[in-house]
Jmol script that loads the backbone (N, CA, C; Angstrom):
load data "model"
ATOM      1  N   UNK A   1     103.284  67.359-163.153  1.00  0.00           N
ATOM      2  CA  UNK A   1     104.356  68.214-163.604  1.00  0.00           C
ATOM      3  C   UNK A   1     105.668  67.531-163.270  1.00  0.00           C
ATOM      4  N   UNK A   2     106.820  67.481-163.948  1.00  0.00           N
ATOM      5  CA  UNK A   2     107.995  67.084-164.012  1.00  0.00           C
ATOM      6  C   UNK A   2     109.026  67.829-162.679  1.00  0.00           C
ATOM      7  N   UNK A   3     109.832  67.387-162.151  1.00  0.00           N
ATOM      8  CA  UNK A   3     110.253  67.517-161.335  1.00  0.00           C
ATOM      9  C   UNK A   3     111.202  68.746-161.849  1.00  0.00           C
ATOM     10  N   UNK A   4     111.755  68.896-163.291  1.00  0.00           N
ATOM     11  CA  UNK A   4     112.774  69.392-163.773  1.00  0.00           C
ATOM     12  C   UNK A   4     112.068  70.709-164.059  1.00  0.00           C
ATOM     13  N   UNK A   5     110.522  70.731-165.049  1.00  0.00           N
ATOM     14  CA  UNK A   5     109.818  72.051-164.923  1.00  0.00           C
ATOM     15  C   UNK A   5     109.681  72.344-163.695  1.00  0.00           C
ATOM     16  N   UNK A   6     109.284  71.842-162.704  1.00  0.00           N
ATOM     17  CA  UNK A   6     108.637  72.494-161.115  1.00  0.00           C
ATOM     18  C   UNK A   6     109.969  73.119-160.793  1.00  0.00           C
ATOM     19  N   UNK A   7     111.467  72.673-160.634  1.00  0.00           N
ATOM     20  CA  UNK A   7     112.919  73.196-160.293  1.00  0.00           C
ATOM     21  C   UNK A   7     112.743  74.615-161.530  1.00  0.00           C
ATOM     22  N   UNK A   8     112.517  74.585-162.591  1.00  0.00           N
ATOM     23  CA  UNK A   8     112.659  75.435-163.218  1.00  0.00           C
ATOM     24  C   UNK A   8     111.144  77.141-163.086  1.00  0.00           C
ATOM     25  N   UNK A   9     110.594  76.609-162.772  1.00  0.00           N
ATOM     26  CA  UNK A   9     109.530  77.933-162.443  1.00  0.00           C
ATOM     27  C   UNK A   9     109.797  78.130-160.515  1.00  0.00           C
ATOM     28  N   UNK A  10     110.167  76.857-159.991  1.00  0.00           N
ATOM     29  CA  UNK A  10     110.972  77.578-158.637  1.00  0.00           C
ATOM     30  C   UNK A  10     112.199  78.441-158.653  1.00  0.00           C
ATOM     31  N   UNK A  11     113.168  78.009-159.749  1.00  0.00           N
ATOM     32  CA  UNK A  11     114.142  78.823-159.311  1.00  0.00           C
ATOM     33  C   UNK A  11     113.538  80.492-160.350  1.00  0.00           C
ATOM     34  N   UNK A  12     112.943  80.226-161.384  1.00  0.00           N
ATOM     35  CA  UNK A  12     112.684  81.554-161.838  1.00  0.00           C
ATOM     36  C   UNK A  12     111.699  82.855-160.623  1.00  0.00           C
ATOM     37  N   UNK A  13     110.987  81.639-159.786  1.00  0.00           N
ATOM     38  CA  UNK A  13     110.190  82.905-159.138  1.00  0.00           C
ATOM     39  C   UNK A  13     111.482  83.215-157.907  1.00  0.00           C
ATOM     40  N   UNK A  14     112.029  82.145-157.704  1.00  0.00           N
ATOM     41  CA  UNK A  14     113.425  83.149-156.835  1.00  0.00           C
ATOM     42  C   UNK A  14     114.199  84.313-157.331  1.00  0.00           C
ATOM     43  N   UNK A  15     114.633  83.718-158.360  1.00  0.00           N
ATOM     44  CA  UNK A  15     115.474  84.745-159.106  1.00  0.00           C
ATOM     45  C   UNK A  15     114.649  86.283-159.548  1.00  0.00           C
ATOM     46  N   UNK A  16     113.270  86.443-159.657  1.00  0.00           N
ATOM     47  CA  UNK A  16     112.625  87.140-159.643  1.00  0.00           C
ATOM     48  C   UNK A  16     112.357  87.881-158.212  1.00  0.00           C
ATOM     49  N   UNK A  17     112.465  87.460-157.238  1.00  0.00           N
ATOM     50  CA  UNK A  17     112.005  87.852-155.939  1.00  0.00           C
ATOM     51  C   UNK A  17     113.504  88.814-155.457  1.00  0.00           C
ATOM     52  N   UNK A  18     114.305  87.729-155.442  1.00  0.00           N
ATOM     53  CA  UNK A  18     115.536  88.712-155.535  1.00  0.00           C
ATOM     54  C   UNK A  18     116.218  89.922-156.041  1.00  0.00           C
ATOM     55  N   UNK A  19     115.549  89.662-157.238  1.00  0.00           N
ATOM     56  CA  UNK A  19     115.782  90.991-158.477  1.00  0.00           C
ATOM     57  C   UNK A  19     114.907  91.890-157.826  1.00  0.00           C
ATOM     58  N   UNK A  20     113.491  91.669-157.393  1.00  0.00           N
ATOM     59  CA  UNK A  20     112.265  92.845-157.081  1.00  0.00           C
ATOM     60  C   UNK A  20     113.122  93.332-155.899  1.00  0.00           C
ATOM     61  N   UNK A  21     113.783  92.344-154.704  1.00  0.00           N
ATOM     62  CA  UNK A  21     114.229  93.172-153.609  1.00  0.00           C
ATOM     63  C   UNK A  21     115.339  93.946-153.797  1.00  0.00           C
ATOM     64  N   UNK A  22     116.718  93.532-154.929  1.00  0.00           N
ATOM     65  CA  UNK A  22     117.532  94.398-155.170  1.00  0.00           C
ATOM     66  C   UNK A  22     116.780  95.853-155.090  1.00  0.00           C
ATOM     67  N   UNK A  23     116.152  95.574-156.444  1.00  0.00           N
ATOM     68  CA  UNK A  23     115.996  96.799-157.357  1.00  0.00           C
ATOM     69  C   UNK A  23     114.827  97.701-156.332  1.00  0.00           C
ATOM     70  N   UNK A  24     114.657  97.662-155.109  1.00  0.00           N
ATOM     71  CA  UNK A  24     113.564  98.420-154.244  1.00  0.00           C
ATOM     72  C   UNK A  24     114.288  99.442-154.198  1.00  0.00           C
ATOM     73  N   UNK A  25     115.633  99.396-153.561  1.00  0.00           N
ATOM     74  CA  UNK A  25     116.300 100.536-153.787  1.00  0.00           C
ATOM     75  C   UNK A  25     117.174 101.699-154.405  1.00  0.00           C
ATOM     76  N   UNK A  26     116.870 101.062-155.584  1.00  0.00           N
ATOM     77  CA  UNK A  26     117.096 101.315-156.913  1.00  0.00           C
ATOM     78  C   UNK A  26     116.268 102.033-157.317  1.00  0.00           C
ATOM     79  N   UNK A  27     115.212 101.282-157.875  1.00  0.00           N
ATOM     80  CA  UNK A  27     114.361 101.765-158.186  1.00  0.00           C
ATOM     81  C   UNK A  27     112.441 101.825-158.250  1.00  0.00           C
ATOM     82  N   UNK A  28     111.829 102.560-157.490  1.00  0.00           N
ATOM     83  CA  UNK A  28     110.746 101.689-156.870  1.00  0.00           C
ATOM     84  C   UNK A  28     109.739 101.457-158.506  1.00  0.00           C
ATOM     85  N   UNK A  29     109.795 102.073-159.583  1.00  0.00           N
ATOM     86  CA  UNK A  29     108.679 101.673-160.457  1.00  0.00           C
ATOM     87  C   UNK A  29     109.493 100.236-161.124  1.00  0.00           C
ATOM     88  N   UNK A  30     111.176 100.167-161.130  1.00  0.00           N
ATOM     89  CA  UNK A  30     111.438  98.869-161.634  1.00  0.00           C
ATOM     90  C   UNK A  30     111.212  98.031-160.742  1.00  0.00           C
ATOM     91  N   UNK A  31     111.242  98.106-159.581  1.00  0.00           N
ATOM     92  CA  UNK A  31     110.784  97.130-158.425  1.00  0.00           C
ATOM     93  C   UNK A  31     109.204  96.286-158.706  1.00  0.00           C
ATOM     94  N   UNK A  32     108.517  97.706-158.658  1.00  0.00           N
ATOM     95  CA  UNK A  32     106.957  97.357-159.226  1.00  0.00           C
ATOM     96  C   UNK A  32     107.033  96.573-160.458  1.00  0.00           C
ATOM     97  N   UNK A  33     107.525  96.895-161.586  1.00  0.00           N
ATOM     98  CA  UNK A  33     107.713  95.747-162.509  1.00  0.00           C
ATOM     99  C   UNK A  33     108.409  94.662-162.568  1.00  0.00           C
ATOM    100  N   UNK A  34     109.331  94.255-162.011  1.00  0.00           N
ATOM    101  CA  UNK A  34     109.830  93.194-161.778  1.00  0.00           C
ATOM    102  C   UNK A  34     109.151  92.470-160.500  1.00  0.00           C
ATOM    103  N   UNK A  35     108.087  92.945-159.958  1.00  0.00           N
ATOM    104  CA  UNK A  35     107.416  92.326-158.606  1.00  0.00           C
ATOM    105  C   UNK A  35     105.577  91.568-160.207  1.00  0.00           C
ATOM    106  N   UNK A  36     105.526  92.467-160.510  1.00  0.00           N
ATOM    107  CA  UNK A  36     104.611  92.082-161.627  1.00  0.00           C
ATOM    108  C   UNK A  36     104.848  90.667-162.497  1.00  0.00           C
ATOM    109  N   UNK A  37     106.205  91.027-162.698  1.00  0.00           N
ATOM    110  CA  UNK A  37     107.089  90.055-163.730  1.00  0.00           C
ATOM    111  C   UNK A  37     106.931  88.050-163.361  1.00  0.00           C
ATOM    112  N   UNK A  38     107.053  88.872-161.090  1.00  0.00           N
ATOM    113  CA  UNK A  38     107.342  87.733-160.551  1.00  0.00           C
ATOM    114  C   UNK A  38     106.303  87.031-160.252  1.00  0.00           C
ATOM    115  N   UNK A  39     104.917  87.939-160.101  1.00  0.00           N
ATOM    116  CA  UNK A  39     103.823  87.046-160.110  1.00  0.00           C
ATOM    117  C   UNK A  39     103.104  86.420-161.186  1.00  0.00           C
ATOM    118  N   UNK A  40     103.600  87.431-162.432  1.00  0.00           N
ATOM    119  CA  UNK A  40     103.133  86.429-163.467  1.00  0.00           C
ATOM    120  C   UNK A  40     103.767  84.890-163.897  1.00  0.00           C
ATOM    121  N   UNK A  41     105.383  84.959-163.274  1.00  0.00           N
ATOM    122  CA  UNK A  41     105.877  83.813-163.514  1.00  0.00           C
ATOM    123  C   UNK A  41     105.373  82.945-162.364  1.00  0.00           C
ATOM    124  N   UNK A  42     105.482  83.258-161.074  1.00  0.00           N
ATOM    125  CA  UNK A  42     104.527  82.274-160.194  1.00  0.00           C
ATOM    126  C   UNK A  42     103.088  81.459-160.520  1.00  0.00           C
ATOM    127  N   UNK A  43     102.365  82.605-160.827  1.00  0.00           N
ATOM    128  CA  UNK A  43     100.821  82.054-161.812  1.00  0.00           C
ATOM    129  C   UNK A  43     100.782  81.258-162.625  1.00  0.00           C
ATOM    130  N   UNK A  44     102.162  81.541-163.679  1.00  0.00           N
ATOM    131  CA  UNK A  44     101.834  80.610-164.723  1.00  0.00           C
ATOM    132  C   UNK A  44     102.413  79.278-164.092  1.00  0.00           C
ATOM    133  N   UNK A  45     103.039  79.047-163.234  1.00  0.00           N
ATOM    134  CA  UNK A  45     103.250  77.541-162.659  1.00  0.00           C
ATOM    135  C   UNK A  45     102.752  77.180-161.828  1.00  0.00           C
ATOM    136  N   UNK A  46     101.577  77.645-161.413  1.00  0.00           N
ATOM    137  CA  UNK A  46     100.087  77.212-161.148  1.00  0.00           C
ATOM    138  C   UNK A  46      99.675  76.589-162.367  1.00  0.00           C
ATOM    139  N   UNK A  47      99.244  77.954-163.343  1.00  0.00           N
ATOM    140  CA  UNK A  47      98.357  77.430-164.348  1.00  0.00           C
ATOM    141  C   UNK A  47      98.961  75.848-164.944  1.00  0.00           C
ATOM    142  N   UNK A  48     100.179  75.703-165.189  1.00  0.00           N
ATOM    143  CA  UNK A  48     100.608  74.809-166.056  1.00  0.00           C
ATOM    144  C   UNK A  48     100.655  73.719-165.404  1.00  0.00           C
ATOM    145  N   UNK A  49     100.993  73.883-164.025  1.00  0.00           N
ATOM    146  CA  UNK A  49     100.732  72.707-163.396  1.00  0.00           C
ATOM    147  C   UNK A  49      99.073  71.796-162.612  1.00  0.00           C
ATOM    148  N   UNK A  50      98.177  72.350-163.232  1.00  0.00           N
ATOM    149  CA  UNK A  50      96.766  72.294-163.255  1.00  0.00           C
ATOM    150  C   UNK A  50      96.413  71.773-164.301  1.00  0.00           C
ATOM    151  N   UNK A  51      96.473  72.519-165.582  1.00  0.00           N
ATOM    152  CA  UNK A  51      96.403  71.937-166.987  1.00  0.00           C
ATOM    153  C   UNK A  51      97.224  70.346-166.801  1.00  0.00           C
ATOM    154  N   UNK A  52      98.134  70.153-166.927  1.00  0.00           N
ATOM    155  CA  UNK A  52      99.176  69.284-166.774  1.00  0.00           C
ATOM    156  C   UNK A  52      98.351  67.756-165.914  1.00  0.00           C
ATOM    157  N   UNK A  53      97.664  68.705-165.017  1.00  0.00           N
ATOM    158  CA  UNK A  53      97.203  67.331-163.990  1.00  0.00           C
ATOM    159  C   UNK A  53      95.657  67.263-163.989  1.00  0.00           C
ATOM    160  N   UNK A  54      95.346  68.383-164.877  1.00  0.00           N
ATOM    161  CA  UNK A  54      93.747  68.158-165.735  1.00  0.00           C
ATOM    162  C   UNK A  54      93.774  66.885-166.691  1.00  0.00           C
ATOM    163  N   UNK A  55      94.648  67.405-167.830  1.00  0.00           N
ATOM    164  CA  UNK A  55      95.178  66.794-168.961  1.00  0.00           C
ATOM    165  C   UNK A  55      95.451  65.132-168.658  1.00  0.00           C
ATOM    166  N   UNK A  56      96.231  64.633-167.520  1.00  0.00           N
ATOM    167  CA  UNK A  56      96.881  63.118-167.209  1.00  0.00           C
ATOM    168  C   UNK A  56      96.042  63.019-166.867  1.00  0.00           C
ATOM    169  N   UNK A  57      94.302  63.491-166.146  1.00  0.00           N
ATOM    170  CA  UNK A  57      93.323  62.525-165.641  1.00  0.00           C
ATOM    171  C   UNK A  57      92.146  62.021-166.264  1.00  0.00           C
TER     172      UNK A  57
END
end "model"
wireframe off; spacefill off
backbone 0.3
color backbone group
């Protein structure tokens, strides 16, 4: 995986983590979805970075 995708699904699962902790007290079912939001974006930069290093071998 590219150094520039890996910076880019790091800063999205930050920016996601932050948003879930704002919004706790806001609001706890947007919390729950934006905590959803954040593990699906974490996962998928697993997944892609697996494929990615399936794929180059």
């Amino acid at each position: 995986m590219s150094k520039t995708l890996s910076l880019l699904f790091a800063i999205l699962s930050v920016i996601g983590m932050l948003a879930t902790a704002f919004s706790i007290s806001y609001n706890g079912w947007l919390a729950l979805l934006l905590g959803v939001v954040t593990l699906f974006v974490t996962g998928l930069g697993f997944i892609v970075k697996a494929k990615l290093r399936k794929k180059s071998v």
